[in-house]
N, CA, C and O atoms as CSV, one atom per row, in Angstrom:
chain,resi,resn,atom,element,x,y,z
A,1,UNK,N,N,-6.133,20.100,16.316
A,1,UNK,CA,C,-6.180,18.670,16.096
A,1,UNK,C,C,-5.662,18.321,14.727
A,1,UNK,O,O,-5.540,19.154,13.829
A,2,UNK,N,N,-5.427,17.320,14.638
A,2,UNK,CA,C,-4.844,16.594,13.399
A,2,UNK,C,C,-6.246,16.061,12.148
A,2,UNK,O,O,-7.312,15.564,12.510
A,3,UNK,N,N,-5.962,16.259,11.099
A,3,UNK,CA,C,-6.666,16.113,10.465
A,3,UNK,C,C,-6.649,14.599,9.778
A,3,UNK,O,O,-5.744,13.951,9.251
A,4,UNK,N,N,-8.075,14.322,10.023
A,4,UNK,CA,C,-8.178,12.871,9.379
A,4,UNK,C,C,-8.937,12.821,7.897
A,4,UNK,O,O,-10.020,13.336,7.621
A,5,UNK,N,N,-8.077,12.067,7.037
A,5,UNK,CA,C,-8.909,11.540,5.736
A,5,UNK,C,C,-9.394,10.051,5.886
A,5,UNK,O,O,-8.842,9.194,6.576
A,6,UNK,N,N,-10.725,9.868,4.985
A,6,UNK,CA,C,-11.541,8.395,4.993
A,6,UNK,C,C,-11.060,8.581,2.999
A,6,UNK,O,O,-10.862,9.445,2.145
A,7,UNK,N,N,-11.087,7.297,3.160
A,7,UNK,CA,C,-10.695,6.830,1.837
A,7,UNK,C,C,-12.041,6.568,0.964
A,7,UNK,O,O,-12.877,5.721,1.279
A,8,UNK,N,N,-12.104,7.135,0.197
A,8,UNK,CA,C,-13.777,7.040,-0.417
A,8,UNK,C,C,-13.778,6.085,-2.135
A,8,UNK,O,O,-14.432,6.218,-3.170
A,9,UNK,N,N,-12.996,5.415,-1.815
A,9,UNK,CA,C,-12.645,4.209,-3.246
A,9,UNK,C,C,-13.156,3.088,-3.006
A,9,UNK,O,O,-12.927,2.258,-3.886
A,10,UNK,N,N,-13.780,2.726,-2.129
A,10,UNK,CA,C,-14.805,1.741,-2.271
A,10,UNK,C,C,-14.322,0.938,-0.628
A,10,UNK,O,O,-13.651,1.460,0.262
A,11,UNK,N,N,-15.047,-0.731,-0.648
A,11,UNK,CA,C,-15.128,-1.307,0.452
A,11,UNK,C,C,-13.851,-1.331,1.334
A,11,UNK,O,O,-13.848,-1.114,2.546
A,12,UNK,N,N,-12.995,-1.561,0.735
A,12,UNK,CA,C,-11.707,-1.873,1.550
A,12,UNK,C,C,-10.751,-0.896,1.327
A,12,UNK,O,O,-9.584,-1.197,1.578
A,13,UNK,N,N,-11.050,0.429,0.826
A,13,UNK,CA,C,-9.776,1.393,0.464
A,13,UNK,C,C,-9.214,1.916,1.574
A,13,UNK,O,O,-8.012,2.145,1.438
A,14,UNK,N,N,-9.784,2.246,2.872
A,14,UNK,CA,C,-9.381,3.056,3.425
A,14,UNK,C,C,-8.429,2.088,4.214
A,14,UNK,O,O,-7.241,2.409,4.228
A,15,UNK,N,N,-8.796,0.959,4.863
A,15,UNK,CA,C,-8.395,0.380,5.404
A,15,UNK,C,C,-6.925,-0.254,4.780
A,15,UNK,O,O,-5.939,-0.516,5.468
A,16,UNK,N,N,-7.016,-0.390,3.637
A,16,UNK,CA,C,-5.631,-0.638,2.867
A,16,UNK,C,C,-4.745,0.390,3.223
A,16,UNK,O,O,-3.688,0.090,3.778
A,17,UNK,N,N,-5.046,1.655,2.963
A,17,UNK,CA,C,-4.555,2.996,2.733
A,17,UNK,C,C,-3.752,3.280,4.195
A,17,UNK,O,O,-2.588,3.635,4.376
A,18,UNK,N,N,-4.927,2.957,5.257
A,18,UNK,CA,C,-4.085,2.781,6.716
A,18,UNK,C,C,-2.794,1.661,7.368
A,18,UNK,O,O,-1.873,1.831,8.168
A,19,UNK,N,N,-3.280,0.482,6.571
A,19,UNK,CA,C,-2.268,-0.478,6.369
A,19,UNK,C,C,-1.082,0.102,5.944
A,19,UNK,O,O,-0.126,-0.303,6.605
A,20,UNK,N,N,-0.778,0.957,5.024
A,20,UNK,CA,C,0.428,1.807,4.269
A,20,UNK,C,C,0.788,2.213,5.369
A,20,UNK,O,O,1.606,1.662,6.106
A,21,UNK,N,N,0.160,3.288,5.581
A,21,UNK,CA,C,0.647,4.919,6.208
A,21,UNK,C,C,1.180,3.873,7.614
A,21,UNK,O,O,1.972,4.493,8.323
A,22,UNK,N,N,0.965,2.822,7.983
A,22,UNK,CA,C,1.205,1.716,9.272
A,22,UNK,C,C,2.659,1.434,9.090
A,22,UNK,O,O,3.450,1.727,9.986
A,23,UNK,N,N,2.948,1.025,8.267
A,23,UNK,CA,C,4.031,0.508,7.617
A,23,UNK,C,C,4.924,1.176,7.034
A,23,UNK,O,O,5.993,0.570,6.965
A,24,UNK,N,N,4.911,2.941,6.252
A,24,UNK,CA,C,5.608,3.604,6.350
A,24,UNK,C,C,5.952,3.936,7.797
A,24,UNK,O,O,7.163,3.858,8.002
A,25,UNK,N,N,5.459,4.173,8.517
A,25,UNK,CA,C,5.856,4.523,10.293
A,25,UNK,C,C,6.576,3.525,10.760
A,25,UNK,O,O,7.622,3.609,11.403
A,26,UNK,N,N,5.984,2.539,10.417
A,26,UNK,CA,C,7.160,1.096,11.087
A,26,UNK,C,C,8.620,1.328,10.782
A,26,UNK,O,O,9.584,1.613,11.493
A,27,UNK,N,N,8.467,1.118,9.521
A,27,UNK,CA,C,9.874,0.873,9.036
A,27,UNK,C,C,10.720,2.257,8.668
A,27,UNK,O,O,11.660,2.128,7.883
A,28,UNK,N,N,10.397,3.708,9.255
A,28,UNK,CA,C,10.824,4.649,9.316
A,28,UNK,C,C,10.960,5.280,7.924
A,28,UNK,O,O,11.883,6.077,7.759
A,29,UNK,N,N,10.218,5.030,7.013
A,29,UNK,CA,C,10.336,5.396,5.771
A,29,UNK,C,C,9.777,6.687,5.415
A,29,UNK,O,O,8.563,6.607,5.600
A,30,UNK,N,N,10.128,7.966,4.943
A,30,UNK,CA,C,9.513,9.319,5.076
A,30,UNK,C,C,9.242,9.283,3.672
A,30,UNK,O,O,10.126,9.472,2.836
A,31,UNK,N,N,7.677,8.973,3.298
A,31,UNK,CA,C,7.469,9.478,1.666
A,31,UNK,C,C,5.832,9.959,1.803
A,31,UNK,O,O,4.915,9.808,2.611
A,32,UNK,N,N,6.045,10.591,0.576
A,32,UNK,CA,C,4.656,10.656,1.009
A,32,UNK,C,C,3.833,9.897,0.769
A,32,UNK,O,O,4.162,9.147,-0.149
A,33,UNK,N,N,2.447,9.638,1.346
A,33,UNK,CA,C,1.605,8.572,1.884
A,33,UNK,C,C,0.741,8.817,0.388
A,33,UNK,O,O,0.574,7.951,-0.472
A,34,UNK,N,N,0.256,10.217,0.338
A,34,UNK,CA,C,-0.872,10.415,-0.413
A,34,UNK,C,C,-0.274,9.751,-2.045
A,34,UNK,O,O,-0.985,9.028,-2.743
A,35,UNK,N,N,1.120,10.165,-2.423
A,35,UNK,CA,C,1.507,9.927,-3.473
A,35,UNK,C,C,2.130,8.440,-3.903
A,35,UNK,O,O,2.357,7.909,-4.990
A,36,UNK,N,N,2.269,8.095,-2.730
A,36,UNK,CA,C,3.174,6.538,-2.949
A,36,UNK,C,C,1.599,5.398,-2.775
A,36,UNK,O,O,1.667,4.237,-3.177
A,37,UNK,N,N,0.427,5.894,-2.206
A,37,UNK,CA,C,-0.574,5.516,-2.137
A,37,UNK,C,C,-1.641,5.346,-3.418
A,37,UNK,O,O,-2.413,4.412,-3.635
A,38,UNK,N,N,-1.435,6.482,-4.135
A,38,UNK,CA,C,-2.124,6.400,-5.579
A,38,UNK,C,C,-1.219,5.659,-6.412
A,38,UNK,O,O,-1.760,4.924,-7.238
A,39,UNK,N,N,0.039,5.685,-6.383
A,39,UNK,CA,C,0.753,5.085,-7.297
A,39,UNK,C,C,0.269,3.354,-7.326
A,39,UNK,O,O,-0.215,2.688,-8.241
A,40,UNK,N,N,0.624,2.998,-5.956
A,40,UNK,CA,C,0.656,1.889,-5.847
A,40,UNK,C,C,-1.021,1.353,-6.030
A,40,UNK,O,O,-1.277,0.189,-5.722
A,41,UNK,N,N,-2.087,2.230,-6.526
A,41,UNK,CA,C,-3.014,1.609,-6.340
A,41,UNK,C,C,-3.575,1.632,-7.738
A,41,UNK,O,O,-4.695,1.307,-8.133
A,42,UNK,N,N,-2.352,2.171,-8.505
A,42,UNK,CA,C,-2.608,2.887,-10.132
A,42,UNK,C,C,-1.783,1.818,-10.987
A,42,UNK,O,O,-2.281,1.353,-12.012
A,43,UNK,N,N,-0.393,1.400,-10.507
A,43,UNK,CA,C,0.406,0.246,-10.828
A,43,UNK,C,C,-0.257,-1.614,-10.845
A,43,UNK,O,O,-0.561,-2.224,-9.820
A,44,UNK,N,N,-0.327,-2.098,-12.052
A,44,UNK,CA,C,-0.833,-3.441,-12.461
A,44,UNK,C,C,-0.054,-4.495,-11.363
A,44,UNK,O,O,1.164,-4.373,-11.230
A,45,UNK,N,N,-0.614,-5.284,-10.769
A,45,UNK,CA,C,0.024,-5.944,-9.734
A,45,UNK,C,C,0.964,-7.206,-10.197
A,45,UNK,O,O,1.521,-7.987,-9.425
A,46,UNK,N,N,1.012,-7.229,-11.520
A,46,UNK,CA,C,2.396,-7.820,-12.245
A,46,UNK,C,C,3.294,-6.985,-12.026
A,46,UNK,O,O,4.286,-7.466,-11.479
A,47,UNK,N,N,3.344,-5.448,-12.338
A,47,UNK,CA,C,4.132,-4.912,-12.518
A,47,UNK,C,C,4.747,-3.819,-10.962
A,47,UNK,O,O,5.537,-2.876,-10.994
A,48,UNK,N,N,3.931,-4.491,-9.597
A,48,UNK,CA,C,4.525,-4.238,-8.995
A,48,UNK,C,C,5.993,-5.127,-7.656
A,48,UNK,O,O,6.212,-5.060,-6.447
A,49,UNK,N,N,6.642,-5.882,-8.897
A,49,UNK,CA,C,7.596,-6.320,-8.913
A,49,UNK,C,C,8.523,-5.989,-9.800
A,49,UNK,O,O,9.578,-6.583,-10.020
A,50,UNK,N,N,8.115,-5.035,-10.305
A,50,UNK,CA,C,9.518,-4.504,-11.345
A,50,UNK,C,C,9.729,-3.336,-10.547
A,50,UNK,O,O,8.967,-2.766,-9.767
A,51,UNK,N,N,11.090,-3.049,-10.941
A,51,UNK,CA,C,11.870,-2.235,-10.042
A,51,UNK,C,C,11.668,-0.983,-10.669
A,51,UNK,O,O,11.394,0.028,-10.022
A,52,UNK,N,N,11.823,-1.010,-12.235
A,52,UNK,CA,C,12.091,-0.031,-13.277
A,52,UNK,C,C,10.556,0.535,-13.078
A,52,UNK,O,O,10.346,1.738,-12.926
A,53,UNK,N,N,9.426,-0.523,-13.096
A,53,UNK,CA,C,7.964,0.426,-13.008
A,53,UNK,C,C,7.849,1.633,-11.933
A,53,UNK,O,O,7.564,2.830,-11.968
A,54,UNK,N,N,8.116,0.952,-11.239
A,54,UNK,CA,C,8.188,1.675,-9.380
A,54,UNK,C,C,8.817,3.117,-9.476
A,54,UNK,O,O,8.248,4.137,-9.085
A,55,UNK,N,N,10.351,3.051,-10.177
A,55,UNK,CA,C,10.939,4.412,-10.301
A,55,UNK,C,C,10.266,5.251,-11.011
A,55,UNK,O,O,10.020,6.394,-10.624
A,56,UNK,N,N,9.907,4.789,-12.091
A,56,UNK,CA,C,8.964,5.633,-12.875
A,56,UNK,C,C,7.869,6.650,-12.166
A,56,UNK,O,O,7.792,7.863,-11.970
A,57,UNK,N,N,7.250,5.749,-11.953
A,57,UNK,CA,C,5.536,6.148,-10.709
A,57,UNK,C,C,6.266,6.978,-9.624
A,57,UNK,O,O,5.712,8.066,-9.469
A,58,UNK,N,N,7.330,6.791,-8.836
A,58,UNK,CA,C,7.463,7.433,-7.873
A,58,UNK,C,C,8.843,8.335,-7.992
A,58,UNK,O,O,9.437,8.840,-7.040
A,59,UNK,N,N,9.137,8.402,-9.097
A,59,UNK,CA,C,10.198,9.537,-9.206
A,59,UNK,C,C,11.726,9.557,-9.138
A,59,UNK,O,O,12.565,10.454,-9.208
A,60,UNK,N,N,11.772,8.280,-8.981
A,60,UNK,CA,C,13.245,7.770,-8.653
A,60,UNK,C,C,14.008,7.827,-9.895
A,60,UNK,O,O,13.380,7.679,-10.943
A,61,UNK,N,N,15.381,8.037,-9.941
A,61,UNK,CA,C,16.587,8.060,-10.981
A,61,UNK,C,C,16.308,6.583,-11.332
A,61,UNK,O,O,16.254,5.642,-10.541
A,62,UNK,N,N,16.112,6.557,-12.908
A,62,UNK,CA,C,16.501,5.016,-13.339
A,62,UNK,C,C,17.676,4.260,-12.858
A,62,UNK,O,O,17.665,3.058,-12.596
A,63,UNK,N,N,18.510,4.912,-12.780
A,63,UNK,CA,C,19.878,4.329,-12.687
A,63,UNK,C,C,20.265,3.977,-10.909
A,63,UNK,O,O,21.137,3.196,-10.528
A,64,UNK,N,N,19.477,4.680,-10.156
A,64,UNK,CA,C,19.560,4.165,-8.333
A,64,UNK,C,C,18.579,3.347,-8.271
A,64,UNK,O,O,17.541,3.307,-8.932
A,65,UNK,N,N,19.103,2.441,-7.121
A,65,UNK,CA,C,18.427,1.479,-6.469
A,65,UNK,C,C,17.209,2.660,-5.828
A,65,UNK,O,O,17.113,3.885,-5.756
A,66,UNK,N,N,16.199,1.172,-5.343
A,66,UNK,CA,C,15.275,1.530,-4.745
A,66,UNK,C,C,15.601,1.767,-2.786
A,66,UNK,O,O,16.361,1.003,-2.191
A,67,UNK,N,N,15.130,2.514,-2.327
A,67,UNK,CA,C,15.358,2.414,-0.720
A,67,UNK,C,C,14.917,1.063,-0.110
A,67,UNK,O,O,13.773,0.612,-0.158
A,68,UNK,N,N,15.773,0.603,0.353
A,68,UNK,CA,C,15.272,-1.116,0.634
A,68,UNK,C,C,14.279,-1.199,2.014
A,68,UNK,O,O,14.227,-2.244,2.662
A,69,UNK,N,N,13.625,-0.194,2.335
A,69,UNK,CA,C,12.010,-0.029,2.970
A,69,UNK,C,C,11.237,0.003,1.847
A,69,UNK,O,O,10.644,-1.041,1.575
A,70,UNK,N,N,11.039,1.328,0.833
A,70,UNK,CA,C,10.481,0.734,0.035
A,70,UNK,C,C,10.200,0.059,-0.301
A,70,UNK,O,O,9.004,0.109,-0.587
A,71,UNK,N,N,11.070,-1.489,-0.687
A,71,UNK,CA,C,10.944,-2.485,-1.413
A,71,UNK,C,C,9.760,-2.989,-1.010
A,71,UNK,O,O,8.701,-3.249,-1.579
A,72,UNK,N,N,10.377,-3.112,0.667
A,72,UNK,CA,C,9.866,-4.474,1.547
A,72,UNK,C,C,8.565,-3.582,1.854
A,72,UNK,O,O,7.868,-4.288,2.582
A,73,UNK,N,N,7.942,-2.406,1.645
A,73,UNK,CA,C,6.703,-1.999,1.456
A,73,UNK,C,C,6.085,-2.221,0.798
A,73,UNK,O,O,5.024,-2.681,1.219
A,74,UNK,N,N,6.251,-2.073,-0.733
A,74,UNK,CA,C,6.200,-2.545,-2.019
A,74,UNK,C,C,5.712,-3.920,-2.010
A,74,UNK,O,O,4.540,-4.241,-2.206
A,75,UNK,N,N,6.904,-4.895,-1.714
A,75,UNK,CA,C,6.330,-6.354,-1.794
A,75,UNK,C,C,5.214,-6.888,-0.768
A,75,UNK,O,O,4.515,-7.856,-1.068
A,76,UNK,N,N,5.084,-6.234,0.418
A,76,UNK,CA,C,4.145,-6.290,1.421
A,76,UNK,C,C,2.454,-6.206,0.799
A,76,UNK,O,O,1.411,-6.860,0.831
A,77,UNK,N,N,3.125,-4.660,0.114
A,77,UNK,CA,C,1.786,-4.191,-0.350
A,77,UNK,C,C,0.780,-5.291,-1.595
A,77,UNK,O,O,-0.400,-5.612,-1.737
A,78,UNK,N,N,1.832,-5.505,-2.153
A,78,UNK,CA,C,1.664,-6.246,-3.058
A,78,UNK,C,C,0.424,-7.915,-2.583
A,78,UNK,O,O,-0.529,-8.446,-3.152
A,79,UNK,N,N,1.267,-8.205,-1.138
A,79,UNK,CA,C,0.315,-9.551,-0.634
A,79,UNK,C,C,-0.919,-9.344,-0.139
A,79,UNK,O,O,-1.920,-10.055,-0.223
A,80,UNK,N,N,-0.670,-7.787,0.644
A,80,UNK,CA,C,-1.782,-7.079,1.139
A,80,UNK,C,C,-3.121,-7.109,0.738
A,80,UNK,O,O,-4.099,-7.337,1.450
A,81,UNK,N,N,-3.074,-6.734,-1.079
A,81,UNK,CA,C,-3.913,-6.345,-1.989
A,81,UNK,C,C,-3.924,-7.699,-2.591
A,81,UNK,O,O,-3.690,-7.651,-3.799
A,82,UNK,N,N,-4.057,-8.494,-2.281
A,82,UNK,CA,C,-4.798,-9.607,-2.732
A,82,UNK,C,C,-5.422,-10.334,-1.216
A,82,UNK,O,O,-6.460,-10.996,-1.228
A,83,UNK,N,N,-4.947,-10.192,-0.466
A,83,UNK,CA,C,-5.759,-10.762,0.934
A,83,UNK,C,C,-6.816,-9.969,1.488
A,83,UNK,O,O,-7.603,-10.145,2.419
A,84,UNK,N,N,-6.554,-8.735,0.379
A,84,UNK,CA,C,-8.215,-7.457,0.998
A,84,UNK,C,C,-9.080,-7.866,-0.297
A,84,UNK,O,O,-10.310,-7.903,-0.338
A,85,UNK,N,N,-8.150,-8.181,-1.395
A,85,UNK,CA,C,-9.223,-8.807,-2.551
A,85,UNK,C,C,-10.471,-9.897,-2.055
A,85,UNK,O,O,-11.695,-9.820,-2.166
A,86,UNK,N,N,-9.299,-11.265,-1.273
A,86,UNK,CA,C,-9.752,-12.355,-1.355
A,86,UNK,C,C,-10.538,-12.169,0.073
A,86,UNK,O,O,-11.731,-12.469,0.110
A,87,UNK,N,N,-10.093,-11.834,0.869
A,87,UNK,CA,C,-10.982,-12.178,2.258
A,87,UNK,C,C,-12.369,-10.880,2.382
A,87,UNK,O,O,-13.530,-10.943,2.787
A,88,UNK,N,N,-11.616,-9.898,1.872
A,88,UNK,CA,C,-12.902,-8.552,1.307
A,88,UNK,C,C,-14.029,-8.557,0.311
A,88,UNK,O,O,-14.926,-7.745,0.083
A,89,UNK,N,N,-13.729,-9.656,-0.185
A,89,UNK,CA,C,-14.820,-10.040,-1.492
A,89,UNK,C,C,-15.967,-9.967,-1.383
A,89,UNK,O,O,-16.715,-9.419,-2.192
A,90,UNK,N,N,-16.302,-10.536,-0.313
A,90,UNK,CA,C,-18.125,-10.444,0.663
A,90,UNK,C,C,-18.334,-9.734,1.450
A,90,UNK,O,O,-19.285,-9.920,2.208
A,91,UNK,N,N,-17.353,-8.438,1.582
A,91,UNK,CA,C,-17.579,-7.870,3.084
A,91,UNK,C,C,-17.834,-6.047,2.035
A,91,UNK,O,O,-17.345,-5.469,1.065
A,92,UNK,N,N,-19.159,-5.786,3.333
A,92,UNK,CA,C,-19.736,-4.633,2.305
A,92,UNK,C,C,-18.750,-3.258,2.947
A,92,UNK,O,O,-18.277,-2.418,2.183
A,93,UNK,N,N,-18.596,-3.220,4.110
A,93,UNK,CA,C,-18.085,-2.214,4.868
A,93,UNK,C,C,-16.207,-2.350,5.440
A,93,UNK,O,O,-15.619,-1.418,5.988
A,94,UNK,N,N,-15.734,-3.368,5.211
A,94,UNK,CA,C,-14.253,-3.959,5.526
A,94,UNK,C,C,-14.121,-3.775,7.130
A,94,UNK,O,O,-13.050,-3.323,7.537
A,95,UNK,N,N,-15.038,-4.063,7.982
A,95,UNK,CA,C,-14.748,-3.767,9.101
A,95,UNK,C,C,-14.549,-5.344,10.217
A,95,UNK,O,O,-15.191,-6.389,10.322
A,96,UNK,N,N,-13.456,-4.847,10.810
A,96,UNK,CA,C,-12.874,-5.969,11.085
A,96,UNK,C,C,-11.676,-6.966,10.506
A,96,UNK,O,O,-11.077,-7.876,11.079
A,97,UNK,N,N,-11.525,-6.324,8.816
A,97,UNK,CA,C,-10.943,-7.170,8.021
A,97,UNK,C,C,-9.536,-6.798,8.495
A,97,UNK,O,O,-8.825,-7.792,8.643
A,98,UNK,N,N,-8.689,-5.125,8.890
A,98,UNK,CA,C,-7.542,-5.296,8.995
A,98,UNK,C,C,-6.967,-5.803,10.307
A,98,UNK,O,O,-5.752,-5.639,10.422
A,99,UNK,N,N,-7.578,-6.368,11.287
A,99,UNK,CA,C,-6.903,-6.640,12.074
A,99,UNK,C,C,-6.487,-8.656,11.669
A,99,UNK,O,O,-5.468,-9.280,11.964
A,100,UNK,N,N,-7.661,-9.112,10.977
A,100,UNK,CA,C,-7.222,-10.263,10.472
A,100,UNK,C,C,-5.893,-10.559,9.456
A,100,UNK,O,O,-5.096,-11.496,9.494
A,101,UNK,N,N,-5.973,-9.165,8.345
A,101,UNK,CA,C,-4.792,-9.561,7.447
A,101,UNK,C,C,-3.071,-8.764,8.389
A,101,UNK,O,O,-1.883,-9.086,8.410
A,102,UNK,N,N,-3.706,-7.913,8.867
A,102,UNK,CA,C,-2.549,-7.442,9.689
A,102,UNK,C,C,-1.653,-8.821,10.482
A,102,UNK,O,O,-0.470,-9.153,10.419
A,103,UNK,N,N,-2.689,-9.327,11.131
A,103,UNK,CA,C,-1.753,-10.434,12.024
A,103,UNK,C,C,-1.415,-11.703,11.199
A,103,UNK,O,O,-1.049,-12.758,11.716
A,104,UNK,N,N,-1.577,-11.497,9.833
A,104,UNK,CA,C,-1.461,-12.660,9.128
A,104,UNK,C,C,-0.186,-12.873,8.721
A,104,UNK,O,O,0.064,-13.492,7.687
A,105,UNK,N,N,0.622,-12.430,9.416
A,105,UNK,CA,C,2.246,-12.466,9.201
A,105,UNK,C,C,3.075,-13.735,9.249
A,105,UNK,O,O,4.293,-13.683,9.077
């Protein structure tokens, strides 16, 4: 069988974390989950609109563009983590919460 991880960072981590690994699969993007997952949860959410921060954290040549899945992961993630902020605020266990921000498209 396949091995499952639970995200142990508090109310809404895991469920964020699955939101990712959702969305790398969508959009066919092969990175890794565990590492593009800490980054993005380690990166100031000003600064995950800079292009130059992003390469840094995830290893990219200053001088190449970003993979334009990335991006649109990136900026996703970015709305994500404030709608698990704002609608997760009162919720002790996050259950139920991703199918609300998921369809909030």
């Amino acid at each position: 069988g396949g091995s499952r991880r639970r995200s142990s960072r508090g109310s809404c981590g895991g469920s964020l974390g699955d939101w990712l690994a959702k969305r790398l699969h969508e959009l066919g993007f092969n990175f890794c989950i565990s590492v593009l997952e800490a980054a993005l949860r380690e990166i100031d959410e000003g600064d995950l609109g800079k292009e130059e921060v992003l390469k840094m954290w995830l290893g990219f040549p200053e001088d190449g563009a970003l993979p334009h899945a990335l991006q649109v992961i990136v900026c996703e993630y970015r709305q994500q983590r404030r709608l698990w902020r704002f609608v997760g605020a009162g919720a002790e266990d996050g259950s139920g919460l991703g199918e609300v921000v998921l369809r909030a498209e």
